[in-house]
C-alpha positions in Angstrom: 0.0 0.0 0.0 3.1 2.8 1.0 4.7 2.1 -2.3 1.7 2.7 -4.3 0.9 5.6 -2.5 4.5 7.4 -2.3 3.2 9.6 -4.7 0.9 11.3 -2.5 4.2 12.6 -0.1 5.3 14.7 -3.0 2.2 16.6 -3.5 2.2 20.3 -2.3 -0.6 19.4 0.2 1.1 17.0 2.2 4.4 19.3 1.7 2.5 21.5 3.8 0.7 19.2 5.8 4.0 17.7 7.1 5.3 21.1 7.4 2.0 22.5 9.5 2.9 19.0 11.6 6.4 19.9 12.7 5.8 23.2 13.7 3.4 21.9 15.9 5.3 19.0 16.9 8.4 20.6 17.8 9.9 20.9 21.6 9.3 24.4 23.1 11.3 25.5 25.7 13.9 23.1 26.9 13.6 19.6 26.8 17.2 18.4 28.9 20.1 19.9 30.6 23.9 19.6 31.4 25.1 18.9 34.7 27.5 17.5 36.3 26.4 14.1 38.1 28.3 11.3 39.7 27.8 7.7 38.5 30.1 4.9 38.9 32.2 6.9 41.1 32.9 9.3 39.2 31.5 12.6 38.4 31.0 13.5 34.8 28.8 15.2 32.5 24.9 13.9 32.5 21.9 14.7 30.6 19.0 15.1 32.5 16.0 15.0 30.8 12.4 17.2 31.5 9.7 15.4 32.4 10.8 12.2 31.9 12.4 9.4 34.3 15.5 9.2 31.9 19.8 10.5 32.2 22.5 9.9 30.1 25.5 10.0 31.7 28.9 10.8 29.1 32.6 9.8 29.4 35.5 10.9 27.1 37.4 7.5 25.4 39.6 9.8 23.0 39.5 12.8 21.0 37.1 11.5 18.8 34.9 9.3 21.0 32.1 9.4 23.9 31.1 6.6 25.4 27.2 7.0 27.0 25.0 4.9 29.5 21.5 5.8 30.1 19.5 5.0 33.5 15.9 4.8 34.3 14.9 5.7 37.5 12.8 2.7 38.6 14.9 0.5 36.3 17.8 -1.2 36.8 19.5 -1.8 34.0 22.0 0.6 32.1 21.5 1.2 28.2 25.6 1.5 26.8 25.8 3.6 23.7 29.0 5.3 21.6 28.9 8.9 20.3 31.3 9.3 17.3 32.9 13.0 16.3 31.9 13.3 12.4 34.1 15.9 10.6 32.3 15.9 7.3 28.7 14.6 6.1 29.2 10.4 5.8 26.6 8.1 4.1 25.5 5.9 6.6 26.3 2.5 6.5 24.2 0.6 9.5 27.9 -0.4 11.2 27.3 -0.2 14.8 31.4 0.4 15.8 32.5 -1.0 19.3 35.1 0.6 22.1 37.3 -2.4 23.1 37.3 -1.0 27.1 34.4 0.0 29.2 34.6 3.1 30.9 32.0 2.9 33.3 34.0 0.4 35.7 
């Protein structure tokens, strides 16, 4: 059914029906903030989200590199993710890299 109807995204209505949609659907006002927060240990830099039971606590691996966790309050485990420095545009592959030490312990 999407691919006979991919048509229909390129018409000027829903150009502007997808644009009225984002406007509306945008965040106002902040949505998260920096601080500094201590887990593990160790204090580092956290992002603490509004209104919402989640923080994602950063760590510097290298020059190029941030390694992430994220906790939810009322949940124990810890989501790991890697944040990678891009210089210049890349096509995107789907490659999910991997840091060969865990900075969290």
């Amino acid at each position: 059914m999407a691919l006979r109807l991919h048509v229909l995204g390129r018409t000027r209505v829903a150009k502007n029906l997808f644009s009225y949609l984002q406007r509306r659907l945008r965040a106002r006002g902040p949505v998260a903030s920096l601080k500094m927060r201590v887990f593990g240990g160790i204090e580092s830099s956290a992002m603490v989200y509004d209104h919402q039971p989640i923080v994602d606590h950063f760590r510097r691996i290298d020059e190029h590199t941030i390694m992430g966790a994220m906790t939810i309050t009322g949940d124990e485990r810890i989501y790991f993710f890697e944040l990678d420095r891009v210089d210049e545009p890349c096509k995107l592959d789907g490659g999910i890299s991997s840091v060969g030490h865990h900075p969290f312990q």
